[in-house]
Backbone as JSON, one array per atom type, in Angstrom:
{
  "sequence": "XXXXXXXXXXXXXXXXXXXXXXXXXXXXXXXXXXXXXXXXXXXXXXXXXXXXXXXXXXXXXXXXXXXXXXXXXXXXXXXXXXXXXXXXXXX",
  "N": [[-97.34, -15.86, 201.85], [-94.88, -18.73, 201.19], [-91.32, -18.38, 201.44], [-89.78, -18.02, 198.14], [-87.49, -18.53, 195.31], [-86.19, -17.17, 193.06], [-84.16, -18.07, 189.95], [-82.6, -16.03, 188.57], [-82.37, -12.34, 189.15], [-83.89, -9.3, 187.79], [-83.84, -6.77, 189.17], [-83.6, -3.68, 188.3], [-85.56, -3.79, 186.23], [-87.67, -5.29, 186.77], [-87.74, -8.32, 186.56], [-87.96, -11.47, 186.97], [-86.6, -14.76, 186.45], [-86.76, -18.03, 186.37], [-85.57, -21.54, 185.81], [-86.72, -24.17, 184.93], [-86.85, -27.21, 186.06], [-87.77, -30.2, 183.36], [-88.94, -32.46, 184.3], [-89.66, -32.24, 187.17], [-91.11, -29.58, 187.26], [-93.33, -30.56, 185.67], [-92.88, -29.95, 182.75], [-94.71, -29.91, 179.7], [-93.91, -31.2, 176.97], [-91.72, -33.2, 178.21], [-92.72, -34.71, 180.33], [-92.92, -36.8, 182.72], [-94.54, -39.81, 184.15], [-93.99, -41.33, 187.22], [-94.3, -44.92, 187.97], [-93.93, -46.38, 189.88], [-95.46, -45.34, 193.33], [-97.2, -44.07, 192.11], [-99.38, -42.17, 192.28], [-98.5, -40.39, 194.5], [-96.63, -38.98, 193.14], [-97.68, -37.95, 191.05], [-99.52, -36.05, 192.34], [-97.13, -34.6, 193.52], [-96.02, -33.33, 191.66], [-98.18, -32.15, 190.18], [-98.15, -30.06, 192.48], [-96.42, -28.56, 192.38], [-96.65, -27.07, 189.61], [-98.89, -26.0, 190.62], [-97.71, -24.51, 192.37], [-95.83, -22.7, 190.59], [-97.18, -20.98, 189.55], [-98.94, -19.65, 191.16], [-96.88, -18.31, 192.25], [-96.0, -16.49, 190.05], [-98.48, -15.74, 189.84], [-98.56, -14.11, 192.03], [-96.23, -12.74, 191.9], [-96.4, -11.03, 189.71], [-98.65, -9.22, 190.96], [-97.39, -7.8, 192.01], [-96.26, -6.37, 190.73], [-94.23, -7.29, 188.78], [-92.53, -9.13, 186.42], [-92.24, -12.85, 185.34], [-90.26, -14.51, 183.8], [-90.67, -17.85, 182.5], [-87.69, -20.78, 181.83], [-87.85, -24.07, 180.45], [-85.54, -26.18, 181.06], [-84.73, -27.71, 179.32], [-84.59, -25.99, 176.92], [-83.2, -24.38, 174.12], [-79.91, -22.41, 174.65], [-79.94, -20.14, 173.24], [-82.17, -19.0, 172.44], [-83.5, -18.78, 174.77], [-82.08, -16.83, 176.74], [-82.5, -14.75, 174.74], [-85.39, -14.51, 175.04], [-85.14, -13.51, 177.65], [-83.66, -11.23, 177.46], [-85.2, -9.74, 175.28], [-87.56, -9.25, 177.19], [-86.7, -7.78, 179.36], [-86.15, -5.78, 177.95], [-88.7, -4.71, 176.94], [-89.69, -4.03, 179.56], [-88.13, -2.19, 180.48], [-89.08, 0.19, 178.2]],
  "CA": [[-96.78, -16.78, 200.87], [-93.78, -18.99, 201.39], [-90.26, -17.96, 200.51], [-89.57, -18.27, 197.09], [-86.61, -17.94, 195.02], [-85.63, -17.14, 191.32], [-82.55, -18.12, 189.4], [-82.17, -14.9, 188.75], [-83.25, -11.6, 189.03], [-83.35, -8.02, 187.05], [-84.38, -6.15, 190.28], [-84.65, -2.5, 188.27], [-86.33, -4.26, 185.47], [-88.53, -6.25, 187.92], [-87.73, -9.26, 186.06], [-87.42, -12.66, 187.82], [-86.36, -15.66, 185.83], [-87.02, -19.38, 186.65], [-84.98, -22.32, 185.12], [-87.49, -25.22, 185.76], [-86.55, -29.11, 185.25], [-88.92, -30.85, 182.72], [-89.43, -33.73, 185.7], [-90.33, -31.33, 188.78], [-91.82, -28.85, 186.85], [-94.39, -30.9, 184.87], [-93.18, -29.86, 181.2], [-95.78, -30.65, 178.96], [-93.07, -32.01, 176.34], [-90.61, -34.27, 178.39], [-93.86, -34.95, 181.85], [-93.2, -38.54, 182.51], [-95.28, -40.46, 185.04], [-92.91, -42.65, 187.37], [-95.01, -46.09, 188.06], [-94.0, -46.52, 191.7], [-95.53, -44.33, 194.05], [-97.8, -42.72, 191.12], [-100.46, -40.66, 192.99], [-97.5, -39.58, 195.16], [-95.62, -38.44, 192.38], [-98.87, -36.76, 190.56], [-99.64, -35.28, 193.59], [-96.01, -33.92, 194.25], [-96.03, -32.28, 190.49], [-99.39, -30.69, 190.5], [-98.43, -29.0, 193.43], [-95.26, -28.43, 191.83], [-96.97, -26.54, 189.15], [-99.36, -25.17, 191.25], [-96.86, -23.28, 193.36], [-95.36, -21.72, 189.88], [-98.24, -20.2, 188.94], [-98.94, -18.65, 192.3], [-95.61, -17.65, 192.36], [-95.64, -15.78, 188.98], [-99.15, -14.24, 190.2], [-97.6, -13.34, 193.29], [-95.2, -11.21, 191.67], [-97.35, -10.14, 188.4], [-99.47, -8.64, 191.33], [-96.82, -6.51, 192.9], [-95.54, -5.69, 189.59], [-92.37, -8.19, 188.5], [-92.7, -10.28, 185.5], [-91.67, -13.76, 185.52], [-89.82, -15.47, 182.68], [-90.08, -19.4, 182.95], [-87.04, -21.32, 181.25], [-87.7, -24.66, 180.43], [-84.36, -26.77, 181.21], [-84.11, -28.32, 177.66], [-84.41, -25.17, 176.16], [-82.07, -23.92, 173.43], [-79.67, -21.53, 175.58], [-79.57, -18.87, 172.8], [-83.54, -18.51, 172.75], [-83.8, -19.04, 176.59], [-81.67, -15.68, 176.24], [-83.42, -13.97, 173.68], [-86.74, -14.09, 175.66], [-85.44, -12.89, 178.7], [-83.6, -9.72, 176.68], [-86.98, -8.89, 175.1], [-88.79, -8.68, 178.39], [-85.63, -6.92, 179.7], [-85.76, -4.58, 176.88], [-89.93, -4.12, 176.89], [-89.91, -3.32, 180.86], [-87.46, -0.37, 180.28], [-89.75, 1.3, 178.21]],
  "C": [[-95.37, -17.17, 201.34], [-92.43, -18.36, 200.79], [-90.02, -18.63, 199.17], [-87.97, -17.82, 196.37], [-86.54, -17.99, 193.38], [-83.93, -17.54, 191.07], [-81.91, -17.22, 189.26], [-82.81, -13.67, 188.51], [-82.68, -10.19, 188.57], [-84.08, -6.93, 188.22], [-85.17, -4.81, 189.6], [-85.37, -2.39, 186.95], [-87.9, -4.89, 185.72], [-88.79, -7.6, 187.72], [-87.4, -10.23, 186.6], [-87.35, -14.11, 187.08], [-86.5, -17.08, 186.66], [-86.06, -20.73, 185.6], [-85.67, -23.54, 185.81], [-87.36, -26.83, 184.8], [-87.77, -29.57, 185.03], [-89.23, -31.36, 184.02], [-90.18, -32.86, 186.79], [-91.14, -30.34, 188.55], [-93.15, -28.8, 185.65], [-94.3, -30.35, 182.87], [-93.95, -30.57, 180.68], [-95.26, -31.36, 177.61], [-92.21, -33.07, 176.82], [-91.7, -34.81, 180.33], [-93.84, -36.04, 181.37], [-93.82, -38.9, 183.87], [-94.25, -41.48, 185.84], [-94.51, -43.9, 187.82], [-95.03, -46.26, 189.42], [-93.91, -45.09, 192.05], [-96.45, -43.42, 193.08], [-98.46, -41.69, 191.67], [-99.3, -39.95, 193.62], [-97.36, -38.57, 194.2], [-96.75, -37.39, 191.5], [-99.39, -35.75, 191.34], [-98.17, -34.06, 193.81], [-95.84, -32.69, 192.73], [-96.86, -31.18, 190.24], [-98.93, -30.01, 191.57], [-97.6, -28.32, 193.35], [-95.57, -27.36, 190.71], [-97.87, -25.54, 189.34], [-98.79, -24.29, 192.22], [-96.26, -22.18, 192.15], [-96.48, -21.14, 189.53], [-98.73, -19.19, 190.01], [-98.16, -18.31, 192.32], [-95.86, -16.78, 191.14], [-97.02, -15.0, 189.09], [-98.76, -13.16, 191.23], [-96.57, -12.27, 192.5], [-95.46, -10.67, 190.33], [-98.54, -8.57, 189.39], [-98.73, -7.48, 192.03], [-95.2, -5.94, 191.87], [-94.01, -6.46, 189.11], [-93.34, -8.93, 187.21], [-91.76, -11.3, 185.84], [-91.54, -14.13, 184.54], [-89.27, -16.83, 182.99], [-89.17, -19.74, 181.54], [-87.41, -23.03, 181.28], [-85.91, -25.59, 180.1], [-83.85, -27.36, 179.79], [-84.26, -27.74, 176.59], [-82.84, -24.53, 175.51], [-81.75, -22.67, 174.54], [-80.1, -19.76, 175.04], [-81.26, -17.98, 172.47], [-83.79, -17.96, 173.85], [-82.95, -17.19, 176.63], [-82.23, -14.77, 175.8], [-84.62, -13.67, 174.29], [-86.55, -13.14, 176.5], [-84.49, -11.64, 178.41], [-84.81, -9.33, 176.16], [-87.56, -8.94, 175.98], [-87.83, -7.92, 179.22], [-86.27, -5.3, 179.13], [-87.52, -3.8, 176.75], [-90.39, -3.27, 178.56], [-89.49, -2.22, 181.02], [-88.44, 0.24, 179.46], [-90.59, 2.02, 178.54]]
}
């Protein structure tokens, strides 16, 4: 598997966080279609979404959880998630 990287990571948690832009990362609330170049651009997202998902089995399989952030998420939720999966891996 290619190199990958997280935004950030809780190494002795095994927690690896993602901060992924609606646009590149196909949110299913703000996924707009550009007009020029469409297949490109459908093409470049699916594969765009299909790399996070291998990525987050990829490291579900060698034990890490992944917490995705959507970019136009409230900060103080976006937070809150990734303390409760903090806080459930310690026990």
């Amino acid at each position: 598997m290619p190199r990958r990287r997280a935004d950030l990571l809780f190494t002795k948690h095994r927690v690896a966080v993602f901060v992924d832009g609606c646009f590149w990362h196909g949110c299913p609330a703000h996924r707009t279609h550009p007009k020029n170049n469409a297949e490109w651009w459908r093409q470049k997202i699916e594969g765009n979404i299909a790399r996070d998902r291998a990525t987050d089995e990829h490291l579900a399989e060698r034990g890490w959880c992944s917490v995705r952030i959507w970019e136009h998420e409230d900060v103080d939720e976006a937070v809150g998630r990734v303390v409760a999966r903090l806080q459930s891996s310690s026990s």
